[in-house]
C-alpha positions as a printed Julia matrix, in Angstrom:
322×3 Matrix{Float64}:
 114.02  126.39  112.01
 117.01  124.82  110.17
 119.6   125.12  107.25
 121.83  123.54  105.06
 124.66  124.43  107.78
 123.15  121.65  110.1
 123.52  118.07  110.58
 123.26  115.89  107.74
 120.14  113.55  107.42
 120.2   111.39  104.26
 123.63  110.29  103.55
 123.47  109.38  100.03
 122.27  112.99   99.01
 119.26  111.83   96.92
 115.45  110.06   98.27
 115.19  107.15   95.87
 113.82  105.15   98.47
 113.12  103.66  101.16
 114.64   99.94  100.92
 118.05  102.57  100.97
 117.22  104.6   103.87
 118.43  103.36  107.67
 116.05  103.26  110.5
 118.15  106.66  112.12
 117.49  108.31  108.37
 113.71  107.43  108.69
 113.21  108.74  112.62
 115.59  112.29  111.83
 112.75  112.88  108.91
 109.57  112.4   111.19
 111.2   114.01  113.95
 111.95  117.06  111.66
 108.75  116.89  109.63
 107.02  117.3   112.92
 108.65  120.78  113.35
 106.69  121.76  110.04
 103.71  120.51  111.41
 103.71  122.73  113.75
 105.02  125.58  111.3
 102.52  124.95  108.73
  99.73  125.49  111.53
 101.35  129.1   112.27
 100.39  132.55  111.07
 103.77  132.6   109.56
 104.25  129.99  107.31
 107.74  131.06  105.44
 111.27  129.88  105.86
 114.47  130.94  104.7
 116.05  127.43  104.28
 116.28  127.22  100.28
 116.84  130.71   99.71
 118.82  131.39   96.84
 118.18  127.42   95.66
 116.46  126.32   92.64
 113.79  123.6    92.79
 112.44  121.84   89.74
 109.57  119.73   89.5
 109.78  117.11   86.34
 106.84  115.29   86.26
 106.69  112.75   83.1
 102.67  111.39   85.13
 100.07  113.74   86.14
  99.73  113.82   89.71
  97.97  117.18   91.03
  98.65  116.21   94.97
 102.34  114.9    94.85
 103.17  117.96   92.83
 101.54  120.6    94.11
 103.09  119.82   97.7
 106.47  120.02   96.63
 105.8   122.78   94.97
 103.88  124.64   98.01
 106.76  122.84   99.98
 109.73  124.23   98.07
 108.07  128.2    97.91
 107.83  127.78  101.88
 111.54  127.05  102.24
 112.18  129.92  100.3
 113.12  128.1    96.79
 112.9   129.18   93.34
 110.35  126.57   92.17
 109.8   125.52   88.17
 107.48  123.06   87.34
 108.25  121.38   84.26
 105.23  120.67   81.52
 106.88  117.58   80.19
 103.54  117.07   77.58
 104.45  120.38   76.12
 108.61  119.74   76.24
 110.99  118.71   73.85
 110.48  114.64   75.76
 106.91  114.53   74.17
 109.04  115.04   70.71
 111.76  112.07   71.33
 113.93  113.03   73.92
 115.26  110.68   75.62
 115.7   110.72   79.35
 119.32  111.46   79.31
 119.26  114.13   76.87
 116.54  115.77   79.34
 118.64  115.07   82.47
 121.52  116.93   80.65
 119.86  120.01   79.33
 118.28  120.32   83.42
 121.74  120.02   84.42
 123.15  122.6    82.33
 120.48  124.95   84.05
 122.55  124.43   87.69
 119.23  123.6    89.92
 120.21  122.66   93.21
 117.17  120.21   93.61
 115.17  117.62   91.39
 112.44  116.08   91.89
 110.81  113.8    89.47
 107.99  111.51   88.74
 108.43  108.87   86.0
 106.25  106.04   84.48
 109.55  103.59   84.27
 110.96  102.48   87.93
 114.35  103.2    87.78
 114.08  106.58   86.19
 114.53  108.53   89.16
 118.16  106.54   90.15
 119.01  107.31   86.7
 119.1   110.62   86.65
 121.0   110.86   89.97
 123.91  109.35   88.01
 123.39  111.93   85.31
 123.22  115.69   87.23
 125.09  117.11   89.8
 121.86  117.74   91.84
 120.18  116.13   94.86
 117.32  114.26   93.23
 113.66  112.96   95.09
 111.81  110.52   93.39
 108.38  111.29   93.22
 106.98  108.23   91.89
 108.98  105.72   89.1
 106.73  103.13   88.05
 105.99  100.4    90.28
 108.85  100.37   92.43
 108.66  102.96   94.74
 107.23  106.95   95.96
 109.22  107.23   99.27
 107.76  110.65  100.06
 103.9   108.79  100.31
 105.05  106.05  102.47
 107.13  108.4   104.77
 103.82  110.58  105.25
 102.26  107.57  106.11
 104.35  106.47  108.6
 104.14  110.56  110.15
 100.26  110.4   109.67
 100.58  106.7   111.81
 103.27  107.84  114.0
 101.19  110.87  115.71
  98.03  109.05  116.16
 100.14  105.63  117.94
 102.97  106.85  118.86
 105.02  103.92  118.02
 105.14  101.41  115.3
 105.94   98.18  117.75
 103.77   95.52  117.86
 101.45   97.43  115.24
  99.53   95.23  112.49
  99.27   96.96  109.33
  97.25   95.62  106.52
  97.81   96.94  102.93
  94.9    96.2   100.6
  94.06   96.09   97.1
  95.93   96.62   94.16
  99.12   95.89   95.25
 100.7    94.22   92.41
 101.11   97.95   90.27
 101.54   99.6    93.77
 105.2   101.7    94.45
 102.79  103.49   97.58
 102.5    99.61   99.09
 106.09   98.59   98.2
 107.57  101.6   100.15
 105.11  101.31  102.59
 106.17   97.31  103.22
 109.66   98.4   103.17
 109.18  101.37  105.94
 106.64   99.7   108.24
 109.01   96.34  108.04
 112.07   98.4   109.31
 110.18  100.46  112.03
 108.93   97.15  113.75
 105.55   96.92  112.2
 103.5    93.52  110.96
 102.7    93.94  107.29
  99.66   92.17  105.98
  99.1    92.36  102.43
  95.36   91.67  101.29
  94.29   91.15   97.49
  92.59   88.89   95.01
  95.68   86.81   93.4
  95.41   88.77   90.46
  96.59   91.97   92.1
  99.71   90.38   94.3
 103.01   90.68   93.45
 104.91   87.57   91.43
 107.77   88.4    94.94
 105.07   88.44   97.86
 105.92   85.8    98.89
 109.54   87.14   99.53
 108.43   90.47  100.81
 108.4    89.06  104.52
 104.93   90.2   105.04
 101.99   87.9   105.98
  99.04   87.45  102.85
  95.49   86.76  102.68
  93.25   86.87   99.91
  89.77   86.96  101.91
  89.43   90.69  102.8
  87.37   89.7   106.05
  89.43   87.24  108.05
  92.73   89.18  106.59
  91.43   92.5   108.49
  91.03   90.34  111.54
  93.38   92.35  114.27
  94.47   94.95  112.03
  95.36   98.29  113.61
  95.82  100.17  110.45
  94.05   99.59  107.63
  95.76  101.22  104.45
  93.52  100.94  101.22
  95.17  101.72   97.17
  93.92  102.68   94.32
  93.05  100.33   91.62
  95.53  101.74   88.75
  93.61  100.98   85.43
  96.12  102.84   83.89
  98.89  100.13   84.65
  96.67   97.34   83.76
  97.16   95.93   80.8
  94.21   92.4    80.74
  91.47   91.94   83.03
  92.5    91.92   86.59
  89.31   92.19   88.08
  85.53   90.83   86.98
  84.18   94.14   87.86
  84.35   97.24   89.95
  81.06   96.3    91.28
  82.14   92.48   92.23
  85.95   94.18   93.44
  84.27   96.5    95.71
  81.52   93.29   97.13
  84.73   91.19   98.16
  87.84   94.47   98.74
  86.08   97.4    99.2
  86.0    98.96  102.49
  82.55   99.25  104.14
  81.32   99.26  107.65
  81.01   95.31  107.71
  84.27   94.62  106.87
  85.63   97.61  109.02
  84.3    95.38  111.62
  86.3    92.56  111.66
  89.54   94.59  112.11
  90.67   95.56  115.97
  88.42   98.22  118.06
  89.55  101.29  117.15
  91.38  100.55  113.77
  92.45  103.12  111.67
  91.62  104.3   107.77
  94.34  105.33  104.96
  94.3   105.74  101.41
  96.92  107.55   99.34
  94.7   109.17   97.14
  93.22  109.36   94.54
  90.35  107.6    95.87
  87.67  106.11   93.76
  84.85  106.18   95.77
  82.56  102.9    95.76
  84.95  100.7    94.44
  87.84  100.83   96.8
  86.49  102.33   99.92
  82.88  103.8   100.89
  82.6   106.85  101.48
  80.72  106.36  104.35
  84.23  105.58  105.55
  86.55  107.8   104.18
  84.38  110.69  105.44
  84.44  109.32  108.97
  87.06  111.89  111.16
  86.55  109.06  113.92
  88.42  106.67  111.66
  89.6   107.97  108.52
  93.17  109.34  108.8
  92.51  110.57  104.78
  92.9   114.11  105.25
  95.24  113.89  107.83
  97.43  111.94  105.25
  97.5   115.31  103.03
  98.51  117.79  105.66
 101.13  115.47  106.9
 102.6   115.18  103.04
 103.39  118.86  103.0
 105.45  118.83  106.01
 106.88  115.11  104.72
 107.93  117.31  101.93
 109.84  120.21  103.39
 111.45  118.22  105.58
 113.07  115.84  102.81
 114.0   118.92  100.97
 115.61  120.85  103.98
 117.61  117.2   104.82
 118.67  117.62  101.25
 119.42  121.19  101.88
 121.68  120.63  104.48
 124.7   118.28  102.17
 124.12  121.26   98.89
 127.97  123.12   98.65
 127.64  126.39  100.34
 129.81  127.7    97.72
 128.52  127.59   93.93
 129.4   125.13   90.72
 132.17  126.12   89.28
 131.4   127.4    85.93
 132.16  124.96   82.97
């Protein structure tokens, strides 16, 4: 299908993000990420693109879907694939990020990707191995690899992102998912409508150059895509929200409020979901609306495609040894 001998896609060698990528860098992935749609669909699922490369998967948060796709994603290109237990490594007895970036450099792998509670993490350790690195997740500031499914998931099913209204709802505030999203949609020509209690915006919404409402009915008001998050707990450190039961009367995602949005709009939710407090599942289990599971199958090919763009600006010829 491809190989590392063929034209370059990402310039800087490394996915941190997507406030870094350029609108050519964005369309090159979807257009190659279709490709391994249509691979992923076919008896024969295996390429030869990473053979003889070494992926490692560092994951410092649990996340069983991001993970497991790059994984499934690397073995397909043909990579050797390690998945790091961090929990059980020496990090979980003091050490520090930089001692961990040099000990995984010292092992030569060709790719890293890495998930990290801290934003920032993942840019760090590009400055500290000699690999291409993907970041997976770091903190609050962005997951590049969710919002570029996204755009793939929204891509196939409207063909173009002009004149689209996108709204982005819920807890946005601890979101990296929304803040990629906002940053891809923005560049591809989409309207970006961020809806949320107060609590759960962002202290810089108001200088993400997105439209805001905080009523969940008249925000969905000619939305094409509606894109519903998580509520991260984990990240919350005071009371955000009265009550699941309240958040879910005035944010969740029912029929009702489905409603108010255009004729034909459109369901997405990263995953996790929590069922009855973000979205019903009377919706998320509706293949008439709900682009859910669509959103999954379009991650792996997301992910093969970002590591084959990677693949293609490795050295041919091995590290010299130290």
């Amino acid at each position: 299908m491809s190989g590392a001998a063929d034209e370059p896609i990402l310039q800087t060698g490394h996915l941190l993000g997507i406030d870094a990528l350029s609108v050519p860098e964005i369309e090159s992935l979807l257009t190659l990420a279709e490709r391994y749609v249509a691979l992923n669909r076919a008896p024969e699922k295996k390429q030869n693109v990473l053979r003889g490369r070494t992926l490692i998967n560092l994951f410092f948060e649990s996340s069983t879907r991001t993970q497991s796709s790059f994984e499934l994603a690397g073995k397909r290109l043909g990579a050797d694939v390690l998945n790091m237990a961090v929990k059980n490594s020496s990090v979980s007895k003091g050490e520090t990020l930089i001692d961990t970036a040099t000990t995984l450099n010292a092992m030569r792998p060709d790719i890293l990707v890495v998930r990290h509670q801290d934003s920032g993490a993942a840019e760090l350790l590009s400055r500290k191995v000699d690999c291409c690195v993907v970041n997976a997740g770091d903190g609050a500031h962005e997951h590049p690899t969710q919002a570029l499914l996204d755009a793939l998931t929204i891509k196939r099913r409207r063909g173009s992102f002009e004149g689209l209204l996108v709204a982005i709802c819920g807890d946005i505030a601890h979101s990296r998912v929304a803040r990629s999203n906002i940053h891809l949609l923005s560049k591809m020509g989409a309207r970006v409508r961020l809806i949320a209690p107060r609590t759960l915006l962002p202290a810089d919404a108001d200088r993400l150059g997105v439209e805001i409402s905080t009523d969940m009915r008249k925000g969905l008001e000619g939305v094409d895509i509606v894109m519903m998050l998580r509520l991260q707990l984990e990240r919350m450190g005071g009371a955000f929200i009265p009550s699941a039961r309240e958040y879910f009367h005035f944010y969740g995602l029912d029929r009702e409020k489905l409603n108010c949005a255009k004729p034909g709009a459109l369901v997405m939710h990263p995953g996790p979901m929590n069922r009855g407090v973000e979205i019903d599942s009377d919706i998320a289990d509706d293949v008439e609306v709900s682009l859910i599971r669509e959103q999954v199958e379009m991650g792996l090919a997301i992910r093969m495609a970002v590591l084959d763009a990677l693949a293609r600006g490795l050295p041919r010829e091995g590290r010299n040894a130290a």
